[in-house]
N, C-alpha and C positions, 0 to 999 in steps of 0.2 A: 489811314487805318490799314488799306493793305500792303503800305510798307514798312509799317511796325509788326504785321505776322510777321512778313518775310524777315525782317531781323531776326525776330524771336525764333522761326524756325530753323535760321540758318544757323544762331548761336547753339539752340539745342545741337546742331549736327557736328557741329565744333566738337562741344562737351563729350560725346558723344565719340569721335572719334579719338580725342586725346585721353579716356577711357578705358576705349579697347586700344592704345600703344600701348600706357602704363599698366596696364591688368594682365599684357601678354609673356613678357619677361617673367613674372614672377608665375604664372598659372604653369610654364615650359621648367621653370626650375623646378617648382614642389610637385610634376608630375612623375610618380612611379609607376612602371610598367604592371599589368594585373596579369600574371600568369595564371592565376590561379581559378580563370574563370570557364575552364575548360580541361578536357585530357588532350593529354599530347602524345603522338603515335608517331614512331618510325622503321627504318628497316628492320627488320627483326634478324640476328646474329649480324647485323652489317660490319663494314668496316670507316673509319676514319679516314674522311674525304682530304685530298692532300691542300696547300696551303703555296700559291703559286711565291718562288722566291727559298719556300722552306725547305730544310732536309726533309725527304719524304717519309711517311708514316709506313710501316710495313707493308709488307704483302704476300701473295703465294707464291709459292714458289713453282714460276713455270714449268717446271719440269713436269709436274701433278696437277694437271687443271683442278682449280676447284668445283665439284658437283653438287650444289644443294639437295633437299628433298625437293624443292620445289620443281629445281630444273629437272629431275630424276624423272620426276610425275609428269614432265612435261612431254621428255624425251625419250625415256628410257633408258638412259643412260647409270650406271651404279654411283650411288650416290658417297660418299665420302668427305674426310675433312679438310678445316683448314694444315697447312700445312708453311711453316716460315718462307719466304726468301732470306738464305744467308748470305747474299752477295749487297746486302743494304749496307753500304761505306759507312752508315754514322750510329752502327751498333760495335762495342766493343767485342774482344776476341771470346773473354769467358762469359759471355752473353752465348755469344752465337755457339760455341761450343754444345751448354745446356738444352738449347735447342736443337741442337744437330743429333745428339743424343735422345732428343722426344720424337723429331719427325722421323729414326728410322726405327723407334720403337712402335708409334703410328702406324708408318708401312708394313712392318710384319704384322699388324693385329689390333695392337693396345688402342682402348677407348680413347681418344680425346680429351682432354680436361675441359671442362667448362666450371665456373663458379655456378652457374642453377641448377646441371644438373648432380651435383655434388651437395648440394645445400648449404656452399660454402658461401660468405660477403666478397660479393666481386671485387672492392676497392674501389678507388681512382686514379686511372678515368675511365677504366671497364665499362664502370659503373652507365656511362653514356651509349655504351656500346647496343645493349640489349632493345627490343621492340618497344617496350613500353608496355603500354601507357605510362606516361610520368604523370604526376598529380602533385601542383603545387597548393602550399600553404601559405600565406605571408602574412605575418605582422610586425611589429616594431622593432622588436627585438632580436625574431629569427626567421629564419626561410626553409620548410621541411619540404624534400622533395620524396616524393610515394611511389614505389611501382610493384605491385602485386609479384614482381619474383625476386623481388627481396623484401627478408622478413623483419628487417627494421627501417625506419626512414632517415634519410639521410639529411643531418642538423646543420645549418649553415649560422652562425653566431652574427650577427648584422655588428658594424659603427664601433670593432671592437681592438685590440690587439691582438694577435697572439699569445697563447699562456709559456712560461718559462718553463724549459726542462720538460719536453712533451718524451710521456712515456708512447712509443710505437703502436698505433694500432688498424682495427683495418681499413677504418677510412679516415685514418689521421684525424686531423684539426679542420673545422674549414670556417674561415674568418669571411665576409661580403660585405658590401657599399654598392650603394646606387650610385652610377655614373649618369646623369640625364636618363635615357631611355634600357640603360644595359645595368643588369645586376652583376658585378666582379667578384670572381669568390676565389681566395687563394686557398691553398689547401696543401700542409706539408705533417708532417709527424706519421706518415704509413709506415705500417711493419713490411718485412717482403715476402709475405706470402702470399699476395697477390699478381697476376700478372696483368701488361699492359697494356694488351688488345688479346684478340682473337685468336692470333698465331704465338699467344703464350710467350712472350716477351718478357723474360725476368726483370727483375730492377733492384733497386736496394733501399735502404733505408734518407738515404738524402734525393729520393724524389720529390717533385716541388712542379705543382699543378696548378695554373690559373686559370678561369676558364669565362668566359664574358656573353652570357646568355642575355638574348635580345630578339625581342618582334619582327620579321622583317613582312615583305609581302602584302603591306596594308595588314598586319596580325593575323595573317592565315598559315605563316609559318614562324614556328620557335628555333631557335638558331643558336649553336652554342661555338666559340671557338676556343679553343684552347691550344695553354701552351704547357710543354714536358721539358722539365728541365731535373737532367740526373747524370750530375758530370762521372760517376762511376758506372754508366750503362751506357751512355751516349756521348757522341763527340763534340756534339751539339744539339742546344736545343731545339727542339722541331714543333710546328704549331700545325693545327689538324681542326676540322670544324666536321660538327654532326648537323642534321635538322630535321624535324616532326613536325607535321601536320595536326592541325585540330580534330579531333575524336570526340565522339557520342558514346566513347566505352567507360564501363562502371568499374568501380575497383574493386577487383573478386579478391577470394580467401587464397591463398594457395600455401601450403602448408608441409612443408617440403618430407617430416617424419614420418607420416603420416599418411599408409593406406599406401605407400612404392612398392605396387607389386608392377615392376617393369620386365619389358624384355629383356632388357641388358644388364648386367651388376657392375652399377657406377662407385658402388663401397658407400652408398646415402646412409647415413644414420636411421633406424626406423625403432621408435616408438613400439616396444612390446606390455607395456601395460600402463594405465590410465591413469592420470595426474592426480586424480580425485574420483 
């Protein structure tokens, strides 16, 4: 008798393990990552962390250290903007030109462009640039990504093609697929009104952005890398990774027309009488 349990028991343990092998393949394919169970927070104006191997992504140009407000408030020091490096090998010549023309318009005075504080659609891959919070959405079909300083949300079309004869716009197309753990999203058809980071990097209309966000840190941090590819701005393509932290922040109104009585005149559009 008690070596008919001990079969029986040792059979269940069989069953039991040849179970969890056959259950684990298939539970690892059909799992999609859940971004969307939390807000994601990062540097706030940061810059595009470089990609060992790649052309490097911009930066300041040492000549004008860069001074946040933050550092400002820390130090004392006067605080000021970003400003390009032009000696970066893998920007072409009437790139850097446009820019050489804004950093010494800068240094005499001129405000800085930023797309928020302009109340203009930053683009991509600006778009990654900002503090956040980002707030995702996800279902079958599409992937909306949310962040209170821009006033639309940004559509990701899931398992699709691209559409033929893409009219320009400001954040292009952007097509996604689950890779195992990483969501891919390419994204091509921008107009060029946008710039490419921070130190205001023009670009043109055959930009072509892929970017592969994914959990890392045991899911305590969101991680995007991306790659730029715009053989009329760059001499190569250059790959660049951002990353946010998990947030307990709510997603506020912000409403760019509305109520800009600032100290500085950024040329915002402002709402003089009432929609209704």
């Amino acid at each position: 008798m008690f070596a008919s349990k001990s079969l029986l028991l040792l059979a269940g343990c069989v069953l039991v393990g040849l179970a969890s092998v056959s259950s684990a393949p298939i539970a690892a394919q059909s799992a999609i990552p859940d971004f969307s169970s939390t807000a994601w927070q990062g540097p706030n104006g940061g810059e595009f962390l470089a990609v060992p191997g790649s052309p490097a992504p911009n930066r300041q140009d040492p000549a004008h250290p860069f001074v946040s407000n933050a550092e400002a408030n820390r130090t004392g020091k006067q605080p000021n903007y970003r400003l390009a490096d032009l000696s970066n090998p893998n920007i072409k010549p009437w790139a850097k030109d446009i820019m050489r023309k804004d950093n010494d318009e800068v240094i005499k005075g001129k405000i800085a462009y930023t797309p928020g504080q302009s109340c203009e659609p930053s683009g991509i891959p600006y778009f990654m640039l900002s503090g956040g919070p980002y707030f995702f959405v996800q279902s079958a079909k599409q992937v909306l990504i949310i962040t209170e300083g821009e006033r639309t949300a940004r559509r990701i079309h899931l398992n699709v093609p691209h559409s033929k004869d893409l009219k320009p716009s400001w954040y292009g197309e952007s097509v996604g697929k689950y890779e195992g753990d990483t969501l891919v999203v390419d994204t091509i058809g921008m107009n060029a009104k946008t710039f490419v980071d921070n130190y205001r990097t023009p670009h043109t209309e055959k930009l072509h952005v892929v970017e592969r966000w994914r959990m890392i840190d045991e899911g305590k941090t969101l991680e995007v890398e991306l790659t730029i590819e715009d053989p009329d701005t760059y001499n190569q393509p250059w790959k660049a990774v951002r990353r946010f932290n998990r947030s307990e922040a709510k997603l506020g109104e912000e409403i760019c027309q509305e109520g800009n009585f600032l100290l500085f005149d950024y040329g915002i559009p402002v709402d003089d009488r009432p929609d209704f």
